[in-house]
C-alpha positions, -999 to +999 in steps of 0.1 A: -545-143-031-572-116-028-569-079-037-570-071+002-548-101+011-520-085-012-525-055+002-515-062+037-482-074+027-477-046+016-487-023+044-469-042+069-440-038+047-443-002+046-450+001+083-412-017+088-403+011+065-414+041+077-394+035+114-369+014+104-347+044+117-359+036+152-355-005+149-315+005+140-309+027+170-321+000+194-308-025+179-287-040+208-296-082+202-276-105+192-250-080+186-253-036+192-246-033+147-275-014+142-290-024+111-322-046+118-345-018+103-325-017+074-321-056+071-357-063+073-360-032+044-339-053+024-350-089+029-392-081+024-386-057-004-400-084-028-435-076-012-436-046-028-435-062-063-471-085-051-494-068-069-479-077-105-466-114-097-476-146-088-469-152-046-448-180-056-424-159-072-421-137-043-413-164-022-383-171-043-375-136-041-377-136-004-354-165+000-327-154-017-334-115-002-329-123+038-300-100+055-290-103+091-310-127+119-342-103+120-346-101+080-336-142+077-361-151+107-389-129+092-390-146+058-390-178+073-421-168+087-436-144+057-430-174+033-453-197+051-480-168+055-478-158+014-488-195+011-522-194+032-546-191+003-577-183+024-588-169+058-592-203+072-559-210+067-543-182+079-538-194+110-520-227+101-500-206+080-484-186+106-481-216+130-459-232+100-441-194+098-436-196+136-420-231+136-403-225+104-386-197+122-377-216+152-359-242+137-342-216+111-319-208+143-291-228+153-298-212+189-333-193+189-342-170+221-375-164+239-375-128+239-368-122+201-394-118+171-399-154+180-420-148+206-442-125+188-449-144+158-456-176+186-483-151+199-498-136+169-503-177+158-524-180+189-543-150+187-561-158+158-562-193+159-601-188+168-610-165+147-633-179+121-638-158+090-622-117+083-652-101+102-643-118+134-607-109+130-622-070+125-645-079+159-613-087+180-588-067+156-576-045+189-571-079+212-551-095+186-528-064+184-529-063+220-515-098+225-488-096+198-479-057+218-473-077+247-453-101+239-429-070+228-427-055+258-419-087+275-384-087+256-369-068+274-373-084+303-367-119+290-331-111+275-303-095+302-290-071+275-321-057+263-325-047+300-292-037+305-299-017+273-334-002+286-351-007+251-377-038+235-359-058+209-353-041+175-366-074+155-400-082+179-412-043+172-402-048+137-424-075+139-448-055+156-452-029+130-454-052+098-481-076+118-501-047+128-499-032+093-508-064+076-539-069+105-553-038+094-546-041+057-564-072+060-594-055+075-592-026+050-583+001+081-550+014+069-554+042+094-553+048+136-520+026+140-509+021+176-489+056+188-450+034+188-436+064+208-466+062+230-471+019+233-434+019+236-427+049+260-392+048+276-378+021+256-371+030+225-338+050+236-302+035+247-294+038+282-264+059+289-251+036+310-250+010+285-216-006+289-204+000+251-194-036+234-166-045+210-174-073+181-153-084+156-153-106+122-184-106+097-217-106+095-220-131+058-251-140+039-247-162+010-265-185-016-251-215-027-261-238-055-253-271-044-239-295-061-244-337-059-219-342-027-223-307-002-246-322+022-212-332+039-196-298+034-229-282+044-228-299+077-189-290+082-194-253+072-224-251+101-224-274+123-196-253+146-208-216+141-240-204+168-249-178+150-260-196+116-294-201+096-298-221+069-324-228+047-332-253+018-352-249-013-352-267-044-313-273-048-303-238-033-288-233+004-293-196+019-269-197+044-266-166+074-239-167+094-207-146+115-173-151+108-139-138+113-122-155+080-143-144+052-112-157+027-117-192+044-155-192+044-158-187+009-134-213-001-159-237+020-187-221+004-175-227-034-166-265-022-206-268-019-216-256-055-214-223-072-219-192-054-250-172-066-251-141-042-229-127-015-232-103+008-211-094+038-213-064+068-178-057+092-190-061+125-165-037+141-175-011+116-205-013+124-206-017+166-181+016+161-207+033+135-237+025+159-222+041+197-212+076+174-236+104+188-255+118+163-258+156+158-285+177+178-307+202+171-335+223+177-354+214+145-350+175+131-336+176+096-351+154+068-345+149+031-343+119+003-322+092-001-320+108-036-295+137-027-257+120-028-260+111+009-250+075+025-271+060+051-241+061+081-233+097+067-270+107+074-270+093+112-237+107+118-254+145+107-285+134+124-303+133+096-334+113+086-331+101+047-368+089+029-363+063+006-368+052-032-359+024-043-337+006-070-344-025-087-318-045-104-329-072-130-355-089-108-341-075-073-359-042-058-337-029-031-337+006-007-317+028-023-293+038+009-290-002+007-275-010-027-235-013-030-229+012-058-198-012-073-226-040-078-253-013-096-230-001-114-209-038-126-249-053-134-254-026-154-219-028-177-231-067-180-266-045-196-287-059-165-317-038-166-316-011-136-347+012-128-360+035-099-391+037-083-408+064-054-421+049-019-457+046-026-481+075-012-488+058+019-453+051+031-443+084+023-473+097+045-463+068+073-423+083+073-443+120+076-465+107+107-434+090+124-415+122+121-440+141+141-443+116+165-407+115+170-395+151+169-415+186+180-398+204+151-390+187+110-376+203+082-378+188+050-354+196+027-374+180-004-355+170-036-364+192-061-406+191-073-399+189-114-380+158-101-406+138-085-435+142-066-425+139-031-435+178-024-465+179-037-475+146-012-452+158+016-473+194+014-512+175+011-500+153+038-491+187+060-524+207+051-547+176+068-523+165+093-500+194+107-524+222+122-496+233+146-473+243+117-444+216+131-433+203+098-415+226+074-411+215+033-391+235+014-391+229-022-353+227-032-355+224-067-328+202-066-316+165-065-281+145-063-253+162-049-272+198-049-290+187-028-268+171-002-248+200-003-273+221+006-287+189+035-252+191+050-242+224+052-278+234+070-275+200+094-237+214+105-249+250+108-283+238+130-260+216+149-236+249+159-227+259+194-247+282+204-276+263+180-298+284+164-332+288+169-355+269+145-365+300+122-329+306+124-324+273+106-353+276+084-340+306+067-303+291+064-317+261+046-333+286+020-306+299+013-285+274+014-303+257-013-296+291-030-257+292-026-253+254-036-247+240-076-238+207-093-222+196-124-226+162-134-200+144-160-215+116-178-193+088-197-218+075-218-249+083-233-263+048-235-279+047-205-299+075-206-312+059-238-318+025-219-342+046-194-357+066-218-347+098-215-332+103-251-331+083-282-309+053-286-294+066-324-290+102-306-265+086-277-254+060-300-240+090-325-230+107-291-208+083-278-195+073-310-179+113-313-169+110-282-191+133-267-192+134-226-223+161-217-219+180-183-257+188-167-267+205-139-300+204-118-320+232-118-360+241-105-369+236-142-353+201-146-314+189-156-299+218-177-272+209-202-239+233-200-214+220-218-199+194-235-164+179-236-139+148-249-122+131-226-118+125-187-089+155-184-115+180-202-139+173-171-117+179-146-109+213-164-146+219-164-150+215-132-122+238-114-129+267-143-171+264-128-154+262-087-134+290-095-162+312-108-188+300-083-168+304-048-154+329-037-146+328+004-130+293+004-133+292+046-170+289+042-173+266+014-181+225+013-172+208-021-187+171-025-170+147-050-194+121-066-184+089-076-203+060-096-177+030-097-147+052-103-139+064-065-101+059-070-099+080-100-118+105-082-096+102-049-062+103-070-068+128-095-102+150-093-092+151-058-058+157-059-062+190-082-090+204-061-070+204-030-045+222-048-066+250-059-091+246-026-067+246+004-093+260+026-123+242+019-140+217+032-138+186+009-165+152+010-161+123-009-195+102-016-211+080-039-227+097-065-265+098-059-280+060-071-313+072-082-293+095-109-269+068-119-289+044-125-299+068-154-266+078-164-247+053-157-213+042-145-184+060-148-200+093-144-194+112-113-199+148-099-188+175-077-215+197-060-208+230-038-220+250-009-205+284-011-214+322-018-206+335-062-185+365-062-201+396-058-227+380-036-231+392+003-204+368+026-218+339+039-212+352+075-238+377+069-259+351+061-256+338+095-274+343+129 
């Protein structure tokens, strides 16, 4: 696989990324759950790792990676595709992918992704060599943009629905990305809001559906005697996909008797991965309105926000990514128990930014979408994403539409600050978008964090201080508390045990708030959420009658650095002797 050939992997990958946002709100086929943008983020984040591994080893990473029918039905097809080892072959590649795909579906539907991948195979199935493919690059896109828009008049409730199917344009955007990596053209993609105009929002009318039971994906390593039980566990259920390599199943399917399914499941062999989504939950999560506002707010999946807390506020989160031994995942993706159990077992857990060009993709979409952006950016000694958000603006933005403020702060800080500025932009009357500029300023101003770390270990497994300095740390006992600041993660105390942090923490709430009415206090958790709920929470309520109190996991790009049971509490709120928040307002 050539240098450019890796590449477009990649780039379609990213493409997928940057709207995923968009493929979840119109994600109405087979069921309304809203979560094909971030199922396909999940189940081709392996791509991202193609530059330092063999394809092959991707492909084993894709298998075991696919989420939901779009992200299962796309590997099928991507598998085939990492395979094609020339030009020539592309095209036999993706007719295997296609078919591959087809027959992954107990009951495939014209109208889906299907369709689309069946008409990017016959686009290029005359093109000879990579300069013909750049010749006819704009007829091949056209064929495979048509086929999109033709879903939603092929399945009733797209129609009813008024939108193209979430999985086809997800489709769309990685085949189009991976066409033009191909050709070395990262640039000029197809206008989605423009191509797409007028279906790419839910009908009001939509009759709102119910759904119950589970949404499961599993892989099972079978043992001698589980074709039977294979067949049992499968044959009855519509909704499954199953797959076979080597001796593994990957299984997809709905159910409304989890307990049951994974008795059947460990009658097959041993259970190797799990992974499971409420349906209800979800259908509920994905008809709530999101906030609305004059200026569209932004900020990064590092700040202590949850992806369904972030489309409840209206928010758009840009990701970073964690990888687990050998699994990269989106951040707003992984389960926090799971990070945090790997990394007690001492799996290796690390964190990585979006690459430049999906950051810039996520910036592009964002203008496309919405006339005003505000990006409340974590803070710049943190990471780079300001410095990249603010070269992206000075050659792209001559209108002045996208705002990047420079928080100078990360984790809960900086969700604190995100939340209090979406709620306040989201007000009745709403502010104008100055108005909301300035709040966000000094919201990031009026907002603080104090992080309580268990042990030191793991910030000596990532690096950031020696192994015989946390080793003698933990060994007296010592628990730091660290705040994030503009110049980088302070240390402000130190202290013994679990009851000595809770302490800590009301003596620092006490000094920093002062008109409770206005304030927002956000509890962080790494896998101790019922410690925090029963006792941090308990005392704060006590003391805090009249503020407004959050629960939420704690931030994943800091706890993968230090570790489980740490956790948090951040705060919006004015210090004493500091001008009242109401004359703050507009």
């Amino acid at each position: 696989m050539n240098t450019h050939t890796t590449a477009a992997f990649i780039t379609g990958y990213e493409r997928i990324g940057a709207w995923s946002d968009v493929l979840d709100r119109i994600n109405v086929f087979p069921v309304a759950d809203g979560d094909t943008g971030r199922n396909l983020m999940i189940s081709l984040a392996p791509l991202r790792a193609l530059n330092n591994q063999n394809p092959q080893k991707t492909i084993q990473e894709l298998l075991f990676s696919g989420r939901g029918n779009s992200g299962n039905i796309a590997i099928q097809f991507i598998t085939e595709m990492l395979k094609a080892g020339s030009f020539e072959s592309l095209h036999a590649a993706a007719k295997a992918g296609g078919k591959s795909a087809w027959k992954a579906v107990n009951n495939p539907k014209a109208g889906t992704m299907l369709s689309v991948l069946d008409q990017f195979a016959e686009a290029i199935e005359h093109l000879r060599d990579q300069e013909d493919l750049e010749n006819h690059l704009d007829a091949v896109v056209d064929r495979i943009q048509g086929a999109v828009h033709e879903t939603t008049e092929l399945l009733p409730e797209l129609k009813a629905a008024g939108v193209v199917d979430a999985g086809a344009l997800g489709m769309f955007l990685f085949l189009e990305g991976f066409l033009r990596g191909l050709c070395n053209r990262k640039e000029n993609f197809r206008a989605i809001q423009d191509v797409f105009v007028n279906r790419l929002t839910i009908s009001e009318t939509l009759d709102k559906s119910s759904e119950d039971g589970f949404c499961v994906d599993f892989v099972v390593r079978m043992g001698a005697d589980s074709s039977r039980s294979l067949r049992n566990l499968t044959e009855s259920n519509e909704s499954v996909m199953v797959h076979m390599f080597e001796d593994y199943a990957k299984i997809h399917l709905h159910t409304s008797d989890v307990r049951t399914l994974k008795e059947k499941a460990q009658s097959m062999g041993a259970i190797v991965q799990w992974s499971q989504d409420d349906l209800s939950e979800q259908v509920r999560n994905f008809y709530l309105p999101a906030m609305q506002t004059q200026v569209h707010i932004v900020t990064d999946a590092a700040g202590s926000l949850t992806r369904e807390f972030a489309q409840r506020l209206g928010i758009s989160l840009l990701e970073s990514y964690v990888t687990l031994g050998e699994t990269c995942t989106p951040e707003t993706s992984v389960i926090p128990e799971e990070l945090y159990k790997a990394m007690r077992n001492r799996i290796k857990a690390s964190t990585s930014q979006a690459s430049v060009f999906e950051r810039h993709q996520h910036y592009d979409r964002l203008l496309k979408q919405y006339e005003k952006v505000l990006y409340l950016c974590v803070g710049s000694v943190y990471t780079g994403n300001y410095q990249v958000a603010m070269e992206w603006k000075e050659q792209n933005d001559p209108d002045d539409r996208l705002t990047v403020i420079d928080s100078g702060a990360a984790s809960g800080r900086l969700a604190a600050a995100v939340i209090t500025t979406a709620q306040y932009a989201a007000g009745n009357p709403q502010p104008m978008p100055n108005q909301i500029i300035e709040f966000a300023r000094n919201a990031v101003e009026k907002s603080g964090e104090y992080i309580f770390l268990d042990e030191l270990k793991y910030l000596a497994a990532g690096g950031r201080m020696s192994k015989t300095g946390a080793f003698f740390g933990d060994l007296l006992n010592m628990k730091p508390v660290v705040t994030p600041t503009a110049t980088g993660a302070e240390k402000v105390g130190i202290v013994r045990n679990a009851d000595a942090q809770v302490r800590f923490a009301m003596d620092k709430l006490l000094k920093n708030l002062e008109d409770q009415s206005e304030a927002l206090i956000l509890l962080e958790y790494s896998d101790n959420r019922q410690w925090i709920e029963e006792r941090v929470m308990v005392e704060i309520k006590a003391s805090f009658k009249s503020c407004k109190i959050l629960v939420q996991p704690l931030s994943l790009t800091s706890g993968v650095h230090i570790g489980p049971g740490a956790w948090a509490v951040a705060y919006y709120g004015n210090p004493p002797g500091q001008p009242g928040s109401k004359a703050t307002k507009h």
